[in-house]
N, C-alpha and C positions, 0 to 999 in steps of 0.2 A: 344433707350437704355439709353444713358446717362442724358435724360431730367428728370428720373427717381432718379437717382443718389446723392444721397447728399455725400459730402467729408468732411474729419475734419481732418488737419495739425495739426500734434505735432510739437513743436520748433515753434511756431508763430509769434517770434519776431526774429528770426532767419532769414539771409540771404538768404537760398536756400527757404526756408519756403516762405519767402515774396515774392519771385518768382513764388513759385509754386499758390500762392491764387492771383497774379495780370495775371496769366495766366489762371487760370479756372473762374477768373470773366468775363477775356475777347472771353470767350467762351459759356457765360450764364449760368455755370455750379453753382449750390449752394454748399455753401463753407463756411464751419466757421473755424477760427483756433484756440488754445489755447494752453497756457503755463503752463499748469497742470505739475506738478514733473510725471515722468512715473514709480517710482519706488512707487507712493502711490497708491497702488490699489484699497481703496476706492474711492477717488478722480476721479482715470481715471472711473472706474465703471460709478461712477457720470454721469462725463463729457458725456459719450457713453450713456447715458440711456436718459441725459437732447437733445442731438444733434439726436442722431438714425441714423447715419452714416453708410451708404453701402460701405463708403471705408475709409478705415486711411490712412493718409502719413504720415510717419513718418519720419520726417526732425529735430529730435533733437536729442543730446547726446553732448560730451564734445568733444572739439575738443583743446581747449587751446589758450588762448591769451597772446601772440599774435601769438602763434603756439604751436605744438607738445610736445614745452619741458617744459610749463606748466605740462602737467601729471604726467610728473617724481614724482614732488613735492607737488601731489594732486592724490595720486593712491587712495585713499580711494573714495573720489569723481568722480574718473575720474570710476571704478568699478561701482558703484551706478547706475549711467548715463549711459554707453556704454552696461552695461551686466545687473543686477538687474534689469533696468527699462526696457532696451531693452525689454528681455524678457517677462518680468511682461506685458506689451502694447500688445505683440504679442498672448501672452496666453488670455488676458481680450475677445479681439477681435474675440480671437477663440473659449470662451466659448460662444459669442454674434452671430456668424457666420457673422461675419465681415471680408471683405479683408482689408489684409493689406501689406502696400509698404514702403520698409524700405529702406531708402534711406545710405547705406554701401558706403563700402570705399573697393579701391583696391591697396590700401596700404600695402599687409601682403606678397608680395614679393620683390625680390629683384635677378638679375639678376644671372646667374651660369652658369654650364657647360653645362648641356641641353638647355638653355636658355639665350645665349650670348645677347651681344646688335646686333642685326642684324640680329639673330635669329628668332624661332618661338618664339608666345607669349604665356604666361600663361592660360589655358582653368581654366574654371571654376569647374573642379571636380580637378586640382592640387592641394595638400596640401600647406597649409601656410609657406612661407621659410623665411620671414621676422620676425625678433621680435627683431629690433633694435630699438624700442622708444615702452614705453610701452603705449601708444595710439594705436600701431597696434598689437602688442599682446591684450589687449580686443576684438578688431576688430575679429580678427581670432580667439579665441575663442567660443565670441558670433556666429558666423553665424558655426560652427557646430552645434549648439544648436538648431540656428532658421531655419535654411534648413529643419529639421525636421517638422516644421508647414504646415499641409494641406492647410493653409489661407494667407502664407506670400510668399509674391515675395521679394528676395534681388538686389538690384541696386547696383553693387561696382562704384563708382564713383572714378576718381583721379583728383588732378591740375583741381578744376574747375572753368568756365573762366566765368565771364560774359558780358555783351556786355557795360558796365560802367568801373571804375575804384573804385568800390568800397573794402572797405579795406580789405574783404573778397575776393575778383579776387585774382587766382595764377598770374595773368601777375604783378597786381599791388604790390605785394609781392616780385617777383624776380624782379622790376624795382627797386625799394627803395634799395636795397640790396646792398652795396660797391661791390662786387663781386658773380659771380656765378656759377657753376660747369657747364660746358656743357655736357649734357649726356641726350640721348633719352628717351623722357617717353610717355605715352598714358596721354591722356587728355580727359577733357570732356566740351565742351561748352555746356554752360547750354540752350543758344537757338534749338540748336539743339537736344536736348537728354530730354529737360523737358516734351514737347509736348508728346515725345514716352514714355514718364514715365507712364502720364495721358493714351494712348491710350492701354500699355499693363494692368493700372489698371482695366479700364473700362472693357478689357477683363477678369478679374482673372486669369490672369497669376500668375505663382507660380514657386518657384526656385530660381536658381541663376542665376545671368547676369552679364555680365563685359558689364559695361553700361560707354565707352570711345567712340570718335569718331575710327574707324578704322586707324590703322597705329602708329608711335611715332613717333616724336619731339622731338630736341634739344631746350637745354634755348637756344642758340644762336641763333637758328632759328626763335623762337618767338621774342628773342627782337632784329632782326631783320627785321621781318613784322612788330614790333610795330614800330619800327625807320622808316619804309618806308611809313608808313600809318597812323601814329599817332602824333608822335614826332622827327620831323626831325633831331632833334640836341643831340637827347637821343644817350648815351654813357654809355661803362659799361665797366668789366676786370672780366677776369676768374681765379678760383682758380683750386687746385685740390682735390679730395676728401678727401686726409691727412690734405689738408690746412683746408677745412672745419670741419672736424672732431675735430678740434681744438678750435674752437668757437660756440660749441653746444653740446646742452644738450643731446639730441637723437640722434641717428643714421636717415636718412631717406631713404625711399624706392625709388627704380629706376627699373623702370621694363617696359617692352609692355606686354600688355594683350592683349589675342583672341580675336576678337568682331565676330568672325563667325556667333556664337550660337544666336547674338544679329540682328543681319541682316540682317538672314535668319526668325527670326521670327517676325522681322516688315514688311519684306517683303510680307506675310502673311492680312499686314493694310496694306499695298501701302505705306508706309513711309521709305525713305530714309534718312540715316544718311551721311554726306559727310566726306571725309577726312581730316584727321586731317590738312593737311597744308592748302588746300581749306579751311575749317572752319574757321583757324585763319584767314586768309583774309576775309571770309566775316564778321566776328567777328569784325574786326580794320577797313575794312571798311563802318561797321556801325558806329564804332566808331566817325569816321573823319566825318562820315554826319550827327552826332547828335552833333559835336563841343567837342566832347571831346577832352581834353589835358593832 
């Protein structure tokens, strides 16, 4: 089946992007990527007519540097990118009978009375209850639009990790940080969840998925296995949510999400995702045998 297969990454020069093409190289998969704008529909036309691609990944849109509260001050752009091009990509693909896999964020909640911390997690037919940084109002927007597409699979990803310390790692973000909230969230290490990315494309899967390791985590938790596993002498201090609300531009989301729906249908490919505190160890324990610091 997948020898057949040609793939083409949107965001090429993009983090999870270069992930995703040094993983399907090392699978003999063919794979080109580019940095096409996705809101110019000639261009992608192009791009899709020159490549002939059986499957899109779509791993681009504005995410903000050096975070979320870039968009406040670039809503024109940060639109363009997360909803206009989103869209525009998914529809090109759909008049081409292209799959496509759109690599979402599960950013658009945020914790309540149905849904405490300790709680159940958010399923994937919940409505959007976040819309404290406008980063995740596009988010939640766009994917009632693209849920609609016969051809598009949505991946909500949160806090993702990967097995470096690159500037893009949620770990390496809330290590830098003077202080940091502790409070429970779904994660997604990218070793673990990219592979399953690739095996539900290859299948055309279609929908949505809270695509997190199962279970939530505290920041303490994490830069506590990174302190045990990584950096011994790493040190940190907690604020509280007021505190931070104080020195940011956005609001941000804090939530668990279900991975049910996600585990029961990799179950399906014989592929297991592990838990979320499992994962961080084996996460920093790669870490520590590849010399990271």
């Amino acid at each position: 089946m997948s020898s057949e297969n040609v793939f083409l990454i949107w965001g090429g020069e993009g983090w999870v992007a270069g992930h995703l093409k040094t993983l399907l190289e090392s699978q003999g998969k063919k794979v080109f990527s580019t940095t096409v704008r996705m809101q110019n529909r000639e261009a992608v036309i192009a791009e899709l007519d020159k490549y002939k691609p059986t499957h899109v990944l779509n791993a681009a849109g504005s995410t903000g540097r050096p975070n979320v509260d870039w968009c406040e001050d670039h809503k024109e752009e940060t639109i363009r990118n997360n909803v206009i091009g989103t869209i525009n990509l998914a529809d090109c693909c759909y008049e081409k009978g292209i799959h496509i896999t759109v690599f979402a964020t599960g950013c658009i909640y945020a914790y309540n009375d149905s849904h405490p911390i300790g709680g159940p997690g958010f399923l994937e037919t919940d409505k959007a209850n976040f819309d404290g940084s406008f980063y995740s109002e596009t988010k939640a927007h766009v994917e009632e639009i693209m849920k609609n597409y016969s051809n598009c699979l949505i991946l909500r990803l949160r806090m993702p990790v990967s097995d470096d310390l690159h500037s893009r790692n949620f770990v390496t973000k809330i290590a830098k940080y003077e202080r940091v909230v502790d409070i429970p969230n779904s994660n997604t290490i990218l070793h673990d969840l990219l592979p399953a990315s690739i095996l539900m494309a290859e299948h055309k899967d279609t929908g949505i998925y809270n695509f997190t390791n199962p279970g939530a985590i505290s920041h303490n938790e994490v830069l506590s296995l990174f302190k045990e596993y990584v950096r011994p002498d790493f040190t940190w201090k907690n604020f509280t949510l007021d505190e931070q609300a104080k020195v940011i531009k956005a609001g941000r989301s804090n939530c668990k999400l279900d991975t049910t729906k996600l585990v029961n249908k990799l179950k399906e490919y014989k592929y297991e995702v592990p838990e979320i505190h499992e994962a961080y160890k084996g996460c920093f324990q790669r870490m520590a045998a590849a010399g990271v610091k």
